[in-house]
C-alpha positions in Angstrom: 117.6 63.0 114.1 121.0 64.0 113.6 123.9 62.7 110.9 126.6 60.1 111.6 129.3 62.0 109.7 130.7 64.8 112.2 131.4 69.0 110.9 133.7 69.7 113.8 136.6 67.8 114.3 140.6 68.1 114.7 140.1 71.5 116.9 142.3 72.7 120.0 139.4 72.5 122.6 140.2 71.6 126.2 139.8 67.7 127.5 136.0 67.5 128.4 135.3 71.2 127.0 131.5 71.9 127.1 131.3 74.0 124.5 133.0 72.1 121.7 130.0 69.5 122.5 127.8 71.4 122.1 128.9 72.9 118.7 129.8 69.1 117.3 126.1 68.5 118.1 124.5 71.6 117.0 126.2 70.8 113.3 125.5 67.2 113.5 121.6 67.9 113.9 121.9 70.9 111.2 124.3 69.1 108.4 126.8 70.4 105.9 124.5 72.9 104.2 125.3 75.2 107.4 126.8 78.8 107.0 128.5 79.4 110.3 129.8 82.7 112.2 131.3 82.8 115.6 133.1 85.8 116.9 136.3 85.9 118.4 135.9 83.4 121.6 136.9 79.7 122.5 135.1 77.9 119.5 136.9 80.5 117.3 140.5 80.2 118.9 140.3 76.4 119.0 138.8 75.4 115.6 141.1 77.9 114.2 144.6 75.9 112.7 146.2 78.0 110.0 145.3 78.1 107.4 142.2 76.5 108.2 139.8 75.6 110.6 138.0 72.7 112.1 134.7 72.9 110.0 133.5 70.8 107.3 130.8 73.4 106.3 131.3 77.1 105.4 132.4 79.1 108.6 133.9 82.5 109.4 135.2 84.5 112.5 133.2 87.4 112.6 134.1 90.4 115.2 133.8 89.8 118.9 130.5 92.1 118.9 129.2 91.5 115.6 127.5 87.9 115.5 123.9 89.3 114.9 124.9 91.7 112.3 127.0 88.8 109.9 124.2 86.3 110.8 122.0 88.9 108.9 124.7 89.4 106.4 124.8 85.9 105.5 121.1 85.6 105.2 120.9 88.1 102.8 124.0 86.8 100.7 122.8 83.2 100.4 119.3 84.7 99.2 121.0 87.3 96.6 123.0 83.9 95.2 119.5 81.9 95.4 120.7 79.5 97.9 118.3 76.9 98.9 118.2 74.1 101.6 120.5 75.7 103.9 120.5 77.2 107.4 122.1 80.3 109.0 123.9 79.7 112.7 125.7 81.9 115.1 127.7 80.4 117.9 129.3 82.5 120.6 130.2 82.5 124.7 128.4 83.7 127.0 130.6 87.1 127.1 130.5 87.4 123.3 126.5 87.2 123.4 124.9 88.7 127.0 128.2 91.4 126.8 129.8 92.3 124.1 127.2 91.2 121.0 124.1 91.8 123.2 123.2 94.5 121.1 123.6 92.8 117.8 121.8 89.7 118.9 118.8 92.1 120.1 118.4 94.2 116.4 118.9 90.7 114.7 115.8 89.6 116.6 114.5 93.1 115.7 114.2 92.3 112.4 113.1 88.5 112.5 116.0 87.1 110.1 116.0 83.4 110.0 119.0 82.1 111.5 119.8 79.9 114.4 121.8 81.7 117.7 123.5 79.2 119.9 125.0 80.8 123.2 127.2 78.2 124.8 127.7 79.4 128.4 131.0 78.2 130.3 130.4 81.5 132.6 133.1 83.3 132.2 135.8 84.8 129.3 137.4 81.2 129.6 140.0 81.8 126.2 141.8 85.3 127.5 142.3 84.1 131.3 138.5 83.2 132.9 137.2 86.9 133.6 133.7 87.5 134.8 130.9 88.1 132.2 127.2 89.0 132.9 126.7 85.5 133.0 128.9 84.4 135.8 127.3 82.8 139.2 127.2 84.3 142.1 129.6 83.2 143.8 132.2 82.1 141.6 136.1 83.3 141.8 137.6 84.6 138.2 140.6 86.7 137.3 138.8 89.9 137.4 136.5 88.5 140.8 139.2 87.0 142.7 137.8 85.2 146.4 140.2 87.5 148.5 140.2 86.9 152.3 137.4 87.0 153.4 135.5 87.6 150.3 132.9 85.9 148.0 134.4 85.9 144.3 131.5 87.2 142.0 128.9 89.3 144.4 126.5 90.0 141.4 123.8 87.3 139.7 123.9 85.6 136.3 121.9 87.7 134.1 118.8 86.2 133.2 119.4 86.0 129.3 117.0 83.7 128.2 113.8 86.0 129.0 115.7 89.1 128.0 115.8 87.2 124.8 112.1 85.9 125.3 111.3 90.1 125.9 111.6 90.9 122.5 109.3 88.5 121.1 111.2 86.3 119.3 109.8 83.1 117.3 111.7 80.5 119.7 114.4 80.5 122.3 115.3 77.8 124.6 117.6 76.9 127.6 119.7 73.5 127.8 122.6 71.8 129.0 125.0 69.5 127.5 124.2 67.4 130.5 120.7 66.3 128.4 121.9 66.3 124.8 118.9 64.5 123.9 116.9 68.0 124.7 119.7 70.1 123.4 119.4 68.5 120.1 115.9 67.9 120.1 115.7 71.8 120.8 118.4 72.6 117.7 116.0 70.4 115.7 112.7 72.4 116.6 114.9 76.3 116.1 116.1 74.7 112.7 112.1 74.9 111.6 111.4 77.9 113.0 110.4 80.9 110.4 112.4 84.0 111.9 115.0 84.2 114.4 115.6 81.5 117.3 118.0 81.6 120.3 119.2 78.5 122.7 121.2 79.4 125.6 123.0 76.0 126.1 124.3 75.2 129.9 128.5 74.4 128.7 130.8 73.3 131.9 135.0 74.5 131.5 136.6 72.2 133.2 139.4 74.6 133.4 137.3 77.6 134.4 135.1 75.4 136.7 137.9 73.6 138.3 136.7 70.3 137.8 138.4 67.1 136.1 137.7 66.7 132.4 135.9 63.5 133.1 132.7 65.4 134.6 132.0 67.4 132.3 128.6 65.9 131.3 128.4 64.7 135.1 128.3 68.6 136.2 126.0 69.8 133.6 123.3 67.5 134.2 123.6 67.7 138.1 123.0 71.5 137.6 119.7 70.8 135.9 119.1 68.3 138.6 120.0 70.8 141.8 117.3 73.8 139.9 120.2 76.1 139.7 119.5 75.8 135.6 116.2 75.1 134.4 115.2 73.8 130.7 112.6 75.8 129.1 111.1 76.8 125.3 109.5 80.2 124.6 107.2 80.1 121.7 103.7 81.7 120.4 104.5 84.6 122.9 104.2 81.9 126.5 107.0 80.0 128.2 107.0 75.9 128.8 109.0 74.4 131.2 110.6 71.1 130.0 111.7 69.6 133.3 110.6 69.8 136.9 112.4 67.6 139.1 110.3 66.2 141.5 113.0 67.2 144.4 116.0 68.9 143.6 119.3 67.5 144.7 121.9 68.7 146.8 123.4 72.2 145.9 126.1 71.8 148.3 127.5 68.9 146.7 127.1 70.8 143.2 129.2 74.1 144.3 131.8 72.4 146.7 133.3 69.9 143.4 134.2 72.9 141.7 137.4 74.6 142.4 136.0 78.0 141.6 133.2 77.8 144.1 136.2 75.9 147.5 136.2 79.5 149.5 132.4 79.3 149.8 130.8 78.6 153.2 127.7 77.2 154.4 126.0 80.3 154.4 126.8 81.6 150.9 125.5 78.1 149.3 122.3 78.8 151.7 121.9 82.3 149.7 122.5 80.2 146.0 120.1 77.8 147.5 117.6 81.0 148.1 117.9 82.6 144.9 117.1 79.2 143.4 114.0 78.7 145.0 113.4 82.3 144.1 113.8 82.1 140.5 111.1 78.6 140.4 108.7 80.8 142.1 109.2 83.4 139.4 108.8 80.7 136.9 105.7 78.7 138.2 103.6 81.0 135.9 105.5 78.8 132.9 103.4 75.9 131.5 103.9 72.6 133.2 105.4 69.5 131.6 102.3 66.9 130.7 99.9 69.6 131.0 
């Protein structure tokens, strides 16, 4: 389903960076005749090298809170030219979209414009020193969380984006992981036919922020899919369908102790991960079943 020719190439990115992945693939699947905006974030920073940047198709930095608004913008500038066979995306952190562009993500579901959001999530503001966002773990030690003596790193919960998202009604939104890029770009595919707005909030390991060796990138994302501590889910015609249910999920101690970010945790805070896991699948058992 997707092209051999790449769109993203020759960028600045981080050995084994999640979230470059995941934009090569996203353009691979959508093609040249993509009109890309990205705020200022790690996919801007790196595929920026003056005077150009790392994009075979049209692409512009937009303002840190404003990927919503130019996706709408671009929408109604390629219909004004009569543009046709062509797709609208918007790529941006996890800060840039459950933070700072939350609210232009939110009216540009509002008003249903067709266009394609892509949140990768490496869990923190990894480009200006790995700060906490909404969307950082419990648990996990960052510039502006730091695991003092005696402390924990990040006392509050990821925000649960994907059915704030899923709240307002939107055509689609998913959740995946770069650890399964077979559903990631099956999922890009399905959002690229939607009519309306769709949203896919894409699992993307830092191996800087994470503390983990570039090598296990792909190794990490799929083991969180594979411990429940991420789940991979569609929303569409107003009811939620789970994609994956492991049959037994494995070990979440193994998961949080490879990861520099998570070494000052102790048996008991992984027990309290391992709770609000098994909290979150009993919220979602109401979602429909794979096979059924």
């Amino acid at each position: 389903m997707i092209s051999d020719d790449e769109f993203f190439y020759g960028h600045k990115a981080c050995g084994g960076c999640g979230g470059s992945l995941a934009v090569r693939i996203a353009l691979k699947v959508l093609g040249e005749r993509t009109l890309l905006t990205l705020p200022a974030g790690c996919m801007s920073a790196v595929s920026f090298n003056y005077p150009q940047m790392s994009y075979a198709n049209n692409a512009i930095i937009s303002a840190f809170a404003g990927t919503g608004a130019v996706m709408s913008g671009l929408k109604a500038g390629a219909e004004a030219m009569g543009l046709k066979d062509y797709h609208v995306l918007g790529i941006a952190g996890d800060g840039g979209t459950a933070d700072i562009g939350i609210q232009a993500l939110s009216g540009l579901i509002d008003r249903n414009d067709e266009g394609i959001y892509i949140c990768y999530d490496n869990e923190a503001y990894m480009n200006t020193g790995i700060q906490k966002s909404g969307l950082t773990p419990f648990g996990a030690t960052t510039t502006t969380t730091p695991a003092v003596p005696g402390g924990k790193g990040n006392i509050k919960p990821k925000k649960n984006l994907f059915e704030i998202v899923a709240a307002h009604g939107i055509a689609y939104a998913a959740t995946a992981s770069v650890g399964y890029i077979e559903d990631f770009a099956a999922k890009v595919k399905r959002a690229s036919e939607v009519k309306g707005t769709s949203f896919i909030h894409v699992l993307a390991p830092c191996p800087t922020g994470w503390g983990i060796d570039t090598a296990e990138t792909i190794e990490v994302a799929r083991e969180v899919v594979d411990t429940g501590l991420w789940y991979l889910a569609e929303y569409y015609d107003g009811e939620y369908h789970l994609n994956r249910k492991p049959k037994e999920f494995k070990d979440v101690s193994h998961y949080i102790k490879r990861q520099g970010r998570f070494k000052h945790l102790n048996d008991e805070d992984i027990n309290e991960i391992i709770r609000s896991r098994d909290k979150t699948w009993d919220r979602i058992a109401g979602f429909k079943q794979p096979g059924k």
